[in-house]
Every structure is written in C-alpha cells, then in structure tokens.
N, C-alpha and C positions, 0 to 999 in steps of 0.2 A: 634642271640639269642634275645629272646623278654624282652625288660627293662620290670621290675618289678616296678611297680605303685603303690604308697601312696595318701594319701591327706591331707589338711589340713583344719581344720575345722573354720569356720571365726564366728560362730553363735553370740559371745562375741562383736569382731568389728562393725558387721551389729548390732546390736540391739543396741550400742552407738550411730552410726550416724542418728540412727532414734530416739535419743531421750532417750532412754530408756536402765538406768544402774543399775537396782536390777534385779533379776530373781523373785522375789515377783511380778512385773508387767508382765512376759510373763506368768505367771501360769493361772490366769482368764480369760485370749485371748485365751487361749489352750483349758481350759475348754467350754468355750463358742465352740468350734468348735470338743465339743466331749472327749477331750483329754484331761484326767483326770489323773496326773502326781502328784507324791507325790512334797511337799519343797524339800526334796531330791533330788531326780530324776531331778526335775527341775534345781537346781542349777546343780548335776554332769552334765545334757545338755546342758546346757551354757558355762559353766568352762572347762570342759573335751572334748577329743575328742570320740564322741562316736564309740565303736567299731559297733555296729546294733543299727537301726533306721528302724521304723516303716516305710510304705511309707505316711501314714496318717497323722503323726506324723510330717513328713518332707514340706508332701503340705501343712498346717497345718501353719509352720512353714513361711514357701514362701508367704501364704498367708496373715499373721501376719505383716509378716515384708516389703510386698509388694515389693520383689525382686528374682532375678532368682538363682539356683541353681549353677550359675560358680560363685554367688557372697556370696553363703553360704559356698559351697565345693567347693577345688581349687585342680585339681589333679596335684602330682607331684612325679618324681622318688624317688623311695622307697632309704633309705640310703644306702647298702650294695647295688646297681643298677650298681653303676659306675663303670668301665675299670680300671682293676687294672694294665696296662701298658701303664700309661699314662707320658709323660715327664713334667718336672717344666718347661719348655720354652710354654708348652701346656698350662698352668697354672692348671693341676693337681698336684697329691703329689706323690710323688715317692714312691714306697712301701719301707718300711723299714726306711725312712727318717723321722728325728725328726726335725720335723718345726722349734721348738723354736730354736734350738742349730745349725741346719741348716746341721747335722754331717748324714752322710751316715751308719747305722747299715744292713751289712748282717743278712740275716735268718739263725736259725740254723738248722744245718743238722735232719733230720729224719732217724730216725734207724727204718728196716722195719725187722719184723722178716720173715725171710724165710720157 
C-alpha cells in the first residue's frame, strides 16, 4: 500500500532566520517580482498552510528568501498513514488503547444488517 503524503509548510520559520518577522516586509519583495498579493493573502501565506500555490508564487518565494524548496516545504506522512497494527514494544499505539490511563478498551461490535 502506498503511504499517503502531507507536508509541512515552514514559510513563517524561513523568513525569521532571514531576518524578517511582519508579513508587511514580504509583500513589496513579492510585488517587485510580479506578485501582487493583497495584506490578506499575504499574511494567510505566511501564517497558514496553503492548500494551492501558484508555481510563480513559490519561485518568487525561493527567490526572496534565497532558499530551497525542502527548506520551505517539508514532506511528511499524512496523519491517518500509519499501521494500525502496530505493537507498544514497537513504540506505536495500540488501537483501542487510552494512553493516558494506559487501560486496554475493545471496539464495539458492528451490527450489519443482512
């Protein structure tokens, strides 16, 4: 079965280590390279993780912040991805198992109508 893939958007951490922590200062760097992005816009692209992104938008980006794409976007298994028959000795979580309490809950039965 093929894992299902997320990512994680880093645009917020890269544009601190360069210096730069309002989204007020990427907006005019954007503009200058075309990319004309409301205060809006601009803050949800920094703050949020975007669901679609231009490609212009992104080289744009790369270009701005003089870094590469595994250091913007970081891809990683999607949540719902993992093995759900994984053992605690494996250091997964045992389905049905309540971390906190550490206490074993069966599933309950499913009634199928015939």
């Amino acid at each position: 079965m093929t894992p299902k893939l997320d990512y994680r958007w880093h645009l917020r951490e890269v544009m601190a280590t360069r210096g730069m922590f309002s989204t007020t200062d990427l907006r005019p760097l954007l503009a200058e390279r075309g990319i004309d992005l409301s205060p809006s816009q601009t803050y949800r692209l920094v703050v949020e993780r975007p669901e679609r992104l231009s490609l212009k938008t992104l080289m744009a980006l790369l270009d701005i912040l003089g870094c590469s794409m595994d250091e913007l976007i970081e891809p990683v298994a999607a949540a719902g991805s993992r093995r759900r028959h994984s053992t605690a000795a494996g250091g997964g979580q045992v389905p049905g198992q309540n971390v906190a309490v550490g206490e074993f809950r069966p599933k309950r039965a499913r009634i199928v109508p015939e």
